[in-house]
VEXDO-352336 format. One record per residue (C-alpha): x, y, z; residue in one letter. Coordinates in steps of 0.5 Angstrom, whole numbers, plus 500, padded with zeros to 3 digits. Layout:
BEGIN
XYZA;...
***
This chain:
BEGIN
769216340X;766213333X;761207338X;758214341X;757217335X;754211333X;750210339X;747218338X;746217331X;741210333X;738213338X;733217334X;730221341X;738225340X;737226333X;733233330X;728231326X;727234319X;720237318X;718232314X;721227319X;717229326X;717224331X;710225333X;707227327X;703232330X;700235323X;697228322X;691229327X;686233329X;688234336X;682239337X;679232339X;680229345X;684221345X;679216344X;674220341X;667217341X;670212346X;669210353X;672217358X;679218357X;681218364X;687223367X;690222374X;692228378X;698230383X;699237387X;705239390X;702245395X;709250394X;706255399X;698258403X;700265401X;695269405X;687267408X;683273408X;677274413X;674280411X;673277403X;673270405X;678267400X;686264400X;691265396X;695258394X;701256390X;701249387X;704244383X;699242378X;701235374X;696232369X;698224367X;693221361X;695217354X;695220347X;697214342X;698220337X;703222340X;707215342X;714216337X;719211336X;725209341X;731205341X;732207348X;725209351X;726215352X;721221354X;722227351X;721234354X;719241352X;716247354X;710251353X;710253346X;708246344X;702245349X;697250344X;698244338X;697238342X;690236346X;691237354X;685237359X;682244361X;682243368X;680249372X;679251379X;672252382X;670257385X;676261383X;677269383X;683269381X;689264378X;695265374X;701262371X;708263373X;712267367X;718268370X;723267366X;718264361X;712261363X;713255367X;710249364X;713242362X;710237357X;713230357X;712225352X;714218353X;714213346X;708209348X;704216348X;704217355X;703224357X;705229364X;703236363X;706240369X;704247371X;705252376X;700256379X;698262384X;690261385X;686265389X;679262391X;674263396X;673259403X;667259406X;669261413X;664260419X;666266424X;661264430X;667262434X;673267432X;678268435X;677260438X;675258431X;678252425X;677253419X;675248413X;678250406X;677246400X;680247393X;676244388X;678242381X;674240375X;673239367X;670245364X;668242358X;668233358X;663231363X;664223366X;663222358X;669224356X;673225361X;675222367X;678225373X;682222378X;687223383X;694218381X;697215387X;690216391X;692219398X;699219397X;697225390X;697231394X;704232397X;706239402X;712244403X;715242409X;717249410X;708251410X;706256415X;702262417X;702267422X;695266424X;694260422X;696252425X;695247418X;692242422X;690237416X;691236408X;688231404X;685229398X;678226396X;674226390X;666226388X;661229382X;658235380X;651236377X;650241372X;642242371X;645243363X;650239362X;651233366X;656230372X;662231372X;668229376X;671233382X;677233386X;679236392X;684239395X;680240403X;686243409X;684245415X;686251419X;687252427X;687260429X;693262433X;690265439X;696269442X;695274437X;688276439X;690274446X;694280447X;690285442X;684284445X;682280450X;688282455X;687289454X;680288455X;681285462X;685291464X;679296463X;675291467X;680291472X;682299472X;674300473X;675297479X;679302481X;674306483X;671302488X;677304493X;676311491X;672315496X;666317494X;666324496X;671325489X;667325484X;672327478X;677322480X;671316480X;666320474X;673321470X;676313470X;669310469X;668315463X;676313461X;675305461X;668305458X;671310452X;678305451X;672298451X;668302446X;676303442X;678295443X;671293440X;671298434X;679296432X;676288432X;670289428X;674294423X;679288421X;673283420X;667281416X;661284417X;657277419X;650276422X;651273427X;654274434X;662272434X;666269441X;669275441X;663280442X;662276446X;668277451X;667284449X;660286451X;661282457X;667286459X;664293456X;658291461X;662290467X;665297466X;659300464X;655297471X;662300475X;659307473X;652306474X;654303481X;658310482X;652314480X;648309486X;653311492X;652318490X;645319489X;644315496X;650319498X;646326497X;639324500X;643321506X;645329507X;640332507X;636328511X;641329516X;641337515X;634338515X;635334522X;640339524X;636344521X;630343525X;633341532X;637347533X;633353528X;638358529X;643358523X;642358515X;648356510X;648357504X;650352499X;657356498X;657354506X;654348507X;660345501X;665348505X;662345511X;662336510X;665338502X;659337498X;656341493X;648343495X;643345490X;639349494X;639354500X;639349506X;639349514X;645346518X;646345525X;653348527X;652344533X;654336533X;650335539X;643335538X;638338544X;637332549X;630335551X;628335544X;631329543X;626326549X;621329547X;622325539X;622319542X;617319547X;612321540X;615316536X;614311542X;606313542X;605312535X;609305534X;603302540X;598305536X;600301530X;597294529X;602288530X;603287522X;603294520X;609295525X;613290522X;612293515X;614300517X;620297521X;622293515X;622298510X;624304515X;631300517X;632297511X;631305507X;635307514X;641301512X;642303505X;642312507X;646311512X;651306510X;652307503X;658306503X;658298504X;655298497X;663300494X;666294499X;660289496X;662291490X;670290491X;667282491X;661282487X;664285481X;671281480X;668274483X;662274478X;668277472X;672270475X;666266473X;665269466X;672268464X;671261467X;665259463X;667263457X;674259456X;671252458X;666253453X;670256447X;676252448X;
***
């Protein structure tokens, strides 16, 4: 109708403005300039909406973050004419004419802004000179993470926004709606990660050659999930732990069988603490996990030498009782072929045996009536001595069985304690 066409041809903001009749008369002023140059700083207020946390690297220590960065300041040489007070809206061609403040992220490795279609910047210009300069940014930068708790650990990251060229002089940088300024996805989340916090502060910076600059931050706290690591390494390790306690039940004549499953789960400790460390920085310091895991390798590691022990005790046992035989009746020779068919053990060396199961009763007589002569002979106090040490080295060589059914409860109720202290001290 004629009245809406009237009304467009009013609204100056609608009509497109001939060269010589641009609206924001930008080739009238040097916008090389901030606003209010030689003035007090001119301050721009900034909001962030956090699109997406793409990735948190542990081995380089950095995150990978999406955001919506919006910078809010007023430039009265771009203030216009309007009947109706509207804004005007462009896009990015328009931002290499005009002054827009140089913010950019501390401790970055890597940024970039999306183009796709076209680079995805908005510039919003109001007539009183009001200016809201939108970006969206992929930024890469570095968390200085603190792994001596891993798996157990809360990491605390900080995305640090700053003027690179104005310091508090020229520029002051501020958060535009205070607490309420930085705002999140609903949808956030991490595969290892819970986002326990998100929230903005301010602070400065000093340059030994510049000056002070004010500085924002963006400050996210992260909580580890530990299911994860739950079932690839703590579980599995449990398991070897466990399985080198199988052995305890295995006679101590089968030495493959024992010396095989020691071998095995010390082998599988060794693979679960390498697989660990290959996915991890190479820090100084010990983590909760190597703690666990030194701890278990230990546990089978000690199952093994206990093993060894019953042996060794098993096969001076032996010969002690073979060179008794061998002198009690002093007729038969084995050979070691023959002696390992006999009681099923190997023998190193040539030996006498008693194929007889019964001893002599005279000669039997005859050695206790002798070592009745020496014990009266001996004082009260060197009695004791001997007796001690012959009963408790006779114990050992005679029962060395009893160290396996000790194990079976040592072993696993010293385990159960470490799981418990560990636990309660990391969690």
């Amino acid at each position: 109708s004629k009245r809406e066409i009237k009304m467009r041809k009013l609204d100056s903001t609608k009509v497109r403005p001939l060269k010589t009749e641009q609206l924001l008369h930008i080739e009238d002023h040097d916008f090389a300039l901030r606003p209010g140059f030689g003035g007090s700083p001119i301050p721009v207020g900034i909001d962030v909406q956090v699109e997406s946390i793409d990735s948190i690297s542990e081995v380089d220590m950095d995150f990978t973050m999406t955001l919506y960065l919006r910078h809010y300041w007023k430039d009265e040489r771009l203030s216009f004419r309007s009947n109706k007070n509207k804004s005007m809206t462009f896009d990015g061609r328009l931002i290499k004419k005009i002054w827009v403040p140089d913010v950019f992220f501390v401790h970055s490795k890597r940024s970039f802004i999306h183009d796709t279609t076209v680079e995805n910047i908005m510039l919003r210009v109001y007539p009183d000179g009001n200016v809201l300069f939108s970006l969206r940014i992929t930024v890469s930068a570095m968390c200085f993470m603190d792994f001596s708790r891993f798996p157990l650990d809360t990491q605390n990251c900080s995305l640090e926004l700053e003027s690179y060229a104005y310091n508090e002089d020229d520029l002051m940088l501020y958060w535009k709606h205070g607490n309420k300024s930085l705002s999140t996805d609903e949808h956030i989340s991490l595969s290892q990660f819970f986002i326990e916090e998100f929230s903005a502060s301010s602070g400065l910076a000093f340059y030994s050659s510049t000056g002070w600059y004010n500085r924002l931050f963006i400050n996210f706290a992260l909580r580890r999930h530990i299911f994860f690591f739950v079932l690839q390494s703590y579980f599995p390790a449990m398991l070897m732990v466990m399985l080198s306690w199988v052995s305890f039940w295995i006679d101590r004549r089968a030495v493959p069988a024992r010396v095989s499953l020691g071998i095995t789960t010390v082998l599988t400790m060794s693979t679960i603490m390498t697989g660990v460390s290959a996915s991890m920085p190479q820090v100084s310091y010990i983590k909760a996990v190597d703690v666990y895991l030194w701890i278990s390798f230990l546990f089978v590691f000690l199952s093994v030498i206990e093993y060894a022990a019953v042996n060794y005790l098993t096969t001076i046992e032996e010969r002690k009782q073979l060179k008794k035989r061998g002198k009690a009746s002093g007729m038969y020779s084995m050979d070691a072929v023959q002696a390992m068919a006999f009681d099923g053990c190997f023998h190193d060396t040539d030996m006498d045996m008693d194929l007889t199961p019964f001893p002599d009763p005279c000669e039997e007589n005859e050695t206790r009536a002798s070592q009745t002569n020496i014990s009266n002979a001996d004082t009260p106090r060197l009695k004791r001595k001997r007796s001690l040490k012959g009963n408790v080295g006779r114990i050992i060589l005679q029962n060395n069985h009893v160290i396996d059914t000790y194990s079976r409860i040592i072993f696993p109720s010293v385990y159960i304690v470490f799981n418990f202290f560990y636990w309660g001290l990391y969690i």
